[in-house]
C-alpha positions as CSV (number, residue, x, y, z in Angstrom):
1,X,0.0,0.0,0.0
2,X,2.6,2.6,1.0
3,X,4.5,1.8,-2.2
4,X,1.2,2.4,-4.4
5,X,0.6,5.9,-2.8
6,X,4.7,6.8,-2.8
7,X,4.4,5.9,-6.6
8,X,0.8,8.0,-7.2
9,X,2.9,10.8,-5.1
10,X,5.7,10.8,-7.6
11,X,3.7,10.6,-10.3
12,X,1.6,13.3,-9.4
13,X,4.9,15.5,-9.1
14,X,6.3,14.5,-12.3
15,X,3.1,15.8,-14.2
16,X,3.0,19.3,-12.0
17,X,6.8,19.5,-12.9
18,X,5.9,19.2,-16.4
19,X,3.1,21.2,-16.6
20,X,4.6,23.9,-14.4
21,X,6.7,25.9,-17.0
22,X,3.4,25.8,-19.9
23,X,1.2,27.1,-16.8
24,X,3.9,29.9,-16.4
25,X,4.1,30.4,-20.2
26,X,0.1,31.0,-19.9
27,X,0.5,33.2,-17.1
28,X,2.5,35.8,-18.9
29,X,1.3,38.8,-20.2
30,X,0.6,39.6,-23.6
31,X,1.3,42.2,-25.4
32,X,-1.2,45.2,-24.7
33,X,-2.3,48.9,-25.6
34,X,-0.2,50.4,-22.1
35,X,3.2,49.3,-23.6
36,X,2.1,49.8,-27.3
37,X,1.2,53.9,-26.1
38,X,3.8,56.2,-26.9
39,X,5.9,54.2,-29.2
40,X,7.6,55.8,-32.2
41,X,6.5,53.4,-34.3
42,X,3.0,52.6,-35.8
43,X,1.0,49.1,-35.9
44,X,-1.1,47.8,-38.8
45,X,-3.8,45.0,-38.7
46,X,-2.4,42.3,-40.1
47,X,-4.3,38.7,-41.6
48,X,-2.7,36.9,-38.5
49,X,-2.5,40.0,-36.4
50,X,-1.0,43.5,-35.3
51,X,2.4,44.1,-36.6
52,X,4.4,46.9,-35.0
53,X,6.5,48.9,-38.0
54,X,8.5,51.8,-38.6
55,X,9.9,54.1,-41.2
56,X,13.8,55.5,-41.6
57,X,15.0,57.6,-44.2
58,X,14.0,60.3,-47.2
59,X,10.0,59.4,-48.5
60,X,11.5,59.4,-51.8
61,X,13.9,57.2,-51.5
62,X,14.6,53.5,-53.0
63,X,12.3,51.5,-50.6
64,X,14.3,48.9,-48.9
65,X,12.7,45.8,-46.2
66,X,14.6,45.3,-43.3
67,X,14.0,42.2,-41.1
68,X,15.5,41.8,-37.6
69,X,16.6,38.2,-36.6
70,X,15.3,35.0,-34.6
71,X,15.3,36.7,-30.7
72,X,15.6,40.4,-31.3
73,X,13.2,43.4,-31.7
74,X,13.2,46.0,-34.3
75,X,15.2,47.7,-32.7
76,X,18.5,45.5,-33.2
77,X,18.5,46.7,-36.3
78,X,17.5,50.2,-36.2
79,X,20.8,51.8,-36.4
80,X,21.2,49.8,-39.6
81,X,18.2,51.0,-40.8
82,X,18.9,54.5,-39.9
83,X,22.6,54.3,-41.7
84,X,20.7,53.0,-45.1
85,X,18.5,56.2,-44.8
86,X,21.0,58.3,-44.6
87,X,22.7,56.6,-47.5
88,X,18.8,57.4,-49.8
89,X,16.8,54.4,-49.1
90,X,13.9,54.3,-47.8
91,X,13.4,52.0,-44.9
92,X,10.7,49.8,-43.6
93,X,11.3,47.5,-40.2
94,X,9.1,46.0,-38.6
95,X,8.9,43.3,-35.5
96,X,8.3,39.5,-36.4
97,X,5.5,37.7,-34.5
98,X,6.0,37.2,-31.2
99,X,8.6,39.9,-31.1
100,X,8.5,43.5,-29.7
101,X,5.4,45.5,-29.6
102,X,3.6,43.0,-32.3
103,X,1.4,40.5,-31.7
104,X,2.7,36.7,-30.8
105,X,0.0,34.6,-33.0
106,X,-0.5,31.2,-33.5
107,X,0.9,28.8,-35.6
108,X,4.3,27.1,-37.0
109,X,6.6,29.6,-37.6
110,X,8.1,28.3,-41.0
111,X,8.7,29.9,-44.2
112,X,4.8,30.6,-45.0
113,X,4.1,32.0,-41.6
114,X,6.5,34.9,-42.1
115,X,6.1,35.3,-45.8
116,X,2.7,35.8,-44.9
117,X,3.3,38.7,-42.8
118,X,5.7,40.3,-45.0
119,X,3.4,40.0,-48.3
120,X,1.1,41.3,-45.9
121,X,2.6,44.4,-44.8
122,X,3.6,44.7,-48.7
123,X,-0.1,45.4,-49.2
124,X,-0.8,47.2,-46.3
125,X,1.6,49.8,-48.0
126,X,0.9,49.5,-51.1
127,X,4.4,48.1,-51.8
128,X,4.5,47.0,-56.1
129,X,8.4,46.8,-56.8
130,X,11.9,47.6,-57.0
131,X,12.6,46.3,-54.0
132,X,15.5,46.2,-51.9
133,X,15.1,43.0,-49.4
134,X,17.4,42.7,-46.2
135,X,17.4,40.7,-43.2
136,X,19.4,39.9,-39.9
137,X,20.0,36.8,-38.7
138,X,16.7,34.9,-39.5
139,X,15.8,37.7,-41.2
140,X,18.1,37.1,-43.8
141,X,16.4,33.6,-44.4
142,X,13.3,35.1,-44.9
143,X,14.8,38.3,-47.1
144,X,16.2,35.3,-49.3
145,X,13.0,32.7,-49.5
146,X,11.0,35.8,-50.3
147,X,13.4,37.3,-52.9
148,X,13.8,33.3,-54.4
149,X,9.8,33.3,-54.5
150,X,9.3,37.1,-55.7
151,X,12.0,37.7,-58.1
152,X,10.2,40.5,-60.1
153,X,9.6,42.5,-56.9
154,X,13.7,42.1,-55.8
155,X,16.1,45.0,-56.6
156,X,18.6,43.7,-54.6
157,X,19.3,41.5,-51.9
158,X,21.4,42.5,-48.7
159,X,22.1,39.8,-45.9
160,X,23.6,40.1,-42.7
161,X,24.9,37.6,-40.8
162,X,22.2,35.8,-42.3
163,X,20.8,32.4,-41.7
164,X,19.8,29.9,-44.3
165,X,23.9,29.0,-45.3
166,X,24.7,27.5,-42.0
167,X,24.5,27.4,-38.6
168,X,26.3,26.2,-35.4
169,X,23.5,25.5,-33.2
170,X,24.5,25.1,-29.4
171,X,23.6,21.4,-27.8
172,X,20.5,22.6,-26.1
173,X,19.3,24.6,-29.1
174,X,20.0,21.5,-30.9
175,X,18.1,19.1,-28.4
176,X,14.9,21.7,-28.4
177,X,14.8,21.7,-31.2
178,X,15.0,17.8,-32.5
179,X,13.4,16.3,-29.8
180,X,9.3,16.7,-29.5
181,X,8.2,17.1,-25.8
182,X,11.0,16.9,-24.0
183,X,12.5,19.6,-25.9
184,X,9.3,21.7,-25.2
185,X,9.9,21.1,-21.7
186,X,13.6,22.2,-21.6
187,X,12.9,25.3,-23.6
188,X,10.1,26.1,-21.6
189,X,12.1,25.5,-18.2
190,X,15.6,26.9,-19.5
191,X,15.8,29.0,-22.3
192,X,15.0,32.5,-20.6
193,X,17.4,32.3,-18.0
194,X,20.2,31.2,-21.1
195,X,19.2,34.4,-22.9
196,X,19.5,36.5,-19.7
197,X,23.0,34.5,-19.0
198,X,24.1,36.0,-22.7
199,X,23.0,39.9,-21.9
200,X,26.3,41.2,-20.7
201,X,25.9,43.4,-17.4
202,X,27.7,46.0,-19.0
203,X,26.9,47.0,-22.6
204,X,29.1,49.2,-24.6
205,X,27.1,51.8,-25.4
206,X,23.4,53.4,-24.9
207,X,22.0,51.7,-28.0
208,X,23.1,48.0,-27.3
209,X,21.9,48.9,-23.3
210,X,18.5,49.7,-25.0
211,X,18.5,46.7,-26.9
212,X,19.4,44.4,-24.0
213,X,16.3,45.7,-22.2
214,X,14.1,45.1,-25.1
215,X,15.6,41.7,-25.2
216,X,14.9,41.1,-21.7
217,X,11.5,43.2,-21.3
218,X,10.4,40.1,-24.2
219,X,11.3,37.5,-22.1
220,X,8.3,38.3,-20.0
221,X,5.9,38.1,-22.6
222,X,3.4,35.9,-23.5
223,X,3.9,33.9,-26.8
224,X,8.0,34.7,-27.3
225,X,9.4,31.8,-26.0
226,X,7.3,29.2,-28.2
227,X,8.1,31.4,-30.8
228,X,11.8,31.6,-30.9
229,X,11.1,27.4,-30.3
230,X,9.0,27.4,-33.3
231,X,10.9,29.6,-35.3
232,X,14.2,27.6,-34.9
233,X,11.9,24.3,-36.3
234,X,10.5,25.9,-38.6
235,X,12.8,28.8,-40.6
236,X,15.3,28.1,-39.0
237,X,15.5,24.5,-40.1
238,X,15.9,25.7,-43.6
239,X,19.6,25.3,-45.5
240,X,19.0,27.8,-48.8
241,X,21.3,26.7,-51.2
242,X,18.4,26.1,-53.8
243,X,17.5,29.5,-53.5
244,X,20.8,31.2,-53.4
245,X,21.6,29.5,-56.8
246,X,18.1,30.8,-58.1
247,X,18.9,33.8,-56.9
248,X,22.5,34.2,-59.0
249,X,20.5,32.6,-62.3
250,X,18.6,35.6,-62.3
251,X,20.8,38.4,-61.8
252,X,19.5,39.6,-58.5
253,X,22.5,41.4,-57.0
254,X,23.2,39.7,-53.4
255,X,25.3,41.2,-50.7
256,X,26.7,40.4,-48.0
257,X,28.1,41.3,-44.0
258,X,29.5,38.7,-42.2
259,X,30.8,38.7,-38.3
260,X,34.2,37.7,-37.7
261,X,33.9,36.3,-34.2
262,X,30.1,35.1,-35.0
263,X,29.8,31.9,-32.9
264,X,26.3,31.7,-34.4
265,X,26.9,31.5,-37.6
266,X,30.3,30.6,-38.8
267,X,32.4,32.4,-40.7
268,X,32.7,29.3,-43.5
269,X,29.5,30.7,-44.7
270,X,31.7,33.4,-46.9
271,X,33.1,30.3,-48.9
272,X,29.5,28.4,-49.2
273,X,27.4,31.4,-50.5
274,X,30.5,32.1,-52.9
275,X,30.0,29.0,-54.2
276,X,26.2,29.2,-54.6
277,X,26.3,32.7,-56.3
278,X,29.7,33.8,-57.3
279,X,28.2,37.2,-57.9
280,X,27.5,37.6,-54.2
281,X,29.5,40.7,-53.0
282,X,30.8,40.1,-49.3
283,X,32.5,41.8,-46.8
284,X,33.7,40.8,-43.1
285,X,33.6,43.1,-39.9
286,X,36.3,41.5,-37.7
287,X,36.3,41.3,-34.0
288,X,32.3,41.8,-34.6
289,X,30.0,38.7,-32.8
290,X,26.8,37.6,-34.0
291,X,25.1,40.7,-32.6
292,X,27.2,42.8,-35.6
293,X,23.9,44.8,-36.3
294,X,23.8,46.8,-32.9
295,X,27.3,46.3,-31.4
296,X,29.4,47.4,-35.0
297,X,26.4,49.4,-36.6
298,X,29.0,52.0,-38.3
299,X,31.3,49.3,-38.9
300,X,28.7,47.0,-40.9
301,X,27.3,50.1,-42.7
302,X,31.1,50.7,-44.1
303,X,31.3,47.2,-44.9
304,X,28.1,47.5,-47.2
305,X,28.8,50.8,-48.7
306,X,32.5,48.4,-49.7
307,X,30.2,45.5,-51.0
308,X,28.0,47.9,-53.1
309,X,31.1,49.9,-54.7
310,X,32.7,45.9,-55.5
């Protein structure tokens, strides 16, 4: 008898430690009108919800996409996007789903899910083409799948550190991320206090501390941390040599910024999108990590202005 109840007993734990962190993820907040109130930005209405955007640069310039990676805001890349308006484009960025000040829908977060907000936000604009595409990160996975799908709305294609070529996944990103359940579970249970491990207590500057506290003021959302999970199976997952090789058939002009000391994604990724497009124009920022877009803004925008002249 005792053993029957000491097994129900630990039963009954094992199930409330497994439920625990989903309870917690339900718990969170999500995203409302007080922290939406006051932000520079704007938000349309979106088919699969509200998408928080903003616009850098002359209104009559060359109208160029720029989409911030897996785990950060908008405003990762906003020093980017303010260096290509000084530079005559346009600029439109915007935060993915589950990201930022937009909302954190349902859904697999593959190559359709954010293709379907971009084409969205295409509309809402009344976006045609001559379009420069460019992405961070993930974002430069889904700048490329949408350029390889939409050819005749691409100008030009500009990538950095972008995903898609390859990738050096840490061992619990890998088991999350391969393993159903379990790797739920760990995600759920883990993966915040990993991302707070990686914000450094003492940033360099005022724009990367402002970043950090986006970064961590997401962690306590609702809806982020099944979307970096889902995003990582599903985007993520993708290896786009197929459409980097499209991409040189067609004469769509590709560049790209790579980080020297990018633990993320290695540096080998120079020689493999070489090899897919040999018209790809590329550039390196050394000493820069993965987070290149916020840490070396200047430094990355000299890099492209290099690529551009090549």
């Amino acid at each position: 008898m005792l053993g029957w109840v000491i097994a129900v007993a630990a039963s009954v734990v094992l199930v409330i430690a497994f439920v625990w962190p989903f309870v917690v993820e339900r718990r969170r907040p999500a995203i409302g009108a007080t922290e939406r109130h006051g932000a520079p930005g704007e938000f349309a209405a979106l088919s699969q919800g509200v998408t928080y955007y903003r616009w850098f640069g002359p209104r009559r310039g060359r109208v160029t996409i720029l989409i911030p990676g897996l785990t950060t805001p908008m405003i990762a890349v906003e020093n980017v996007a303010e260096g290509l308006g000084e530079m005559g484009y346009r600029v439109l960025t915007y935060d993915l789903y589950g990201r930022g000040l937009s909302d954190a829908p349902k859904g697999r977060q593959d190559r359709a899910f954010f293709l379907r907000q971009l084409v969205d936000l295409f509309a809402y604009h009344g976006l045609r083409d001559e379009i420069t595409i460019a992405g961070y990160s993930m974002g430069g996975s889904i700048a490329t799948a949408f350029a390889a799908e939409n050819p005749h709305f691409v100008r030009r294609v500009m990538l950095f550190a972008p995903g898609g070529i390859i990738v050096r996944p840490s061992l619990f990103s890998r088991i999350c991320t391969r393993v159903p359940v379990l790797g739920d579970w760990l995600h759920a249970v883990f993966a915040k206090r990993r991302f707070l491990r990686g914000i450094p207590e003492r940033p360099i500057n005022a724009h990367v501390a402002d970043v950090y506290r986006a970064q961590a003021k997401v962690l306590e959302r609702r809806g982020y941390l099944p979307a970096v999970l889902s995003s990582r199976r599903g985007m993520l997952a993708e290896m786009q040599e197929k459409e980097h090789r499209q991409l040189g058939r067609q004469g769509i002009p590709v560049v790209a910024v790579w980080a020297g000391d990018d633990s993320v994604i290695p540096l080998r990724g120079v020689g493999l999108l070489g090899l897919w497009n040999r018209n790809a124009r590329q550039e390196v920022v050394n000493g820069a990590s993965h987070d290149l877009p916020y840490t070396h803004s200047d430094r990355v925008l000299a890099a492209l202005k290099i690529a551009l002249r090549n």
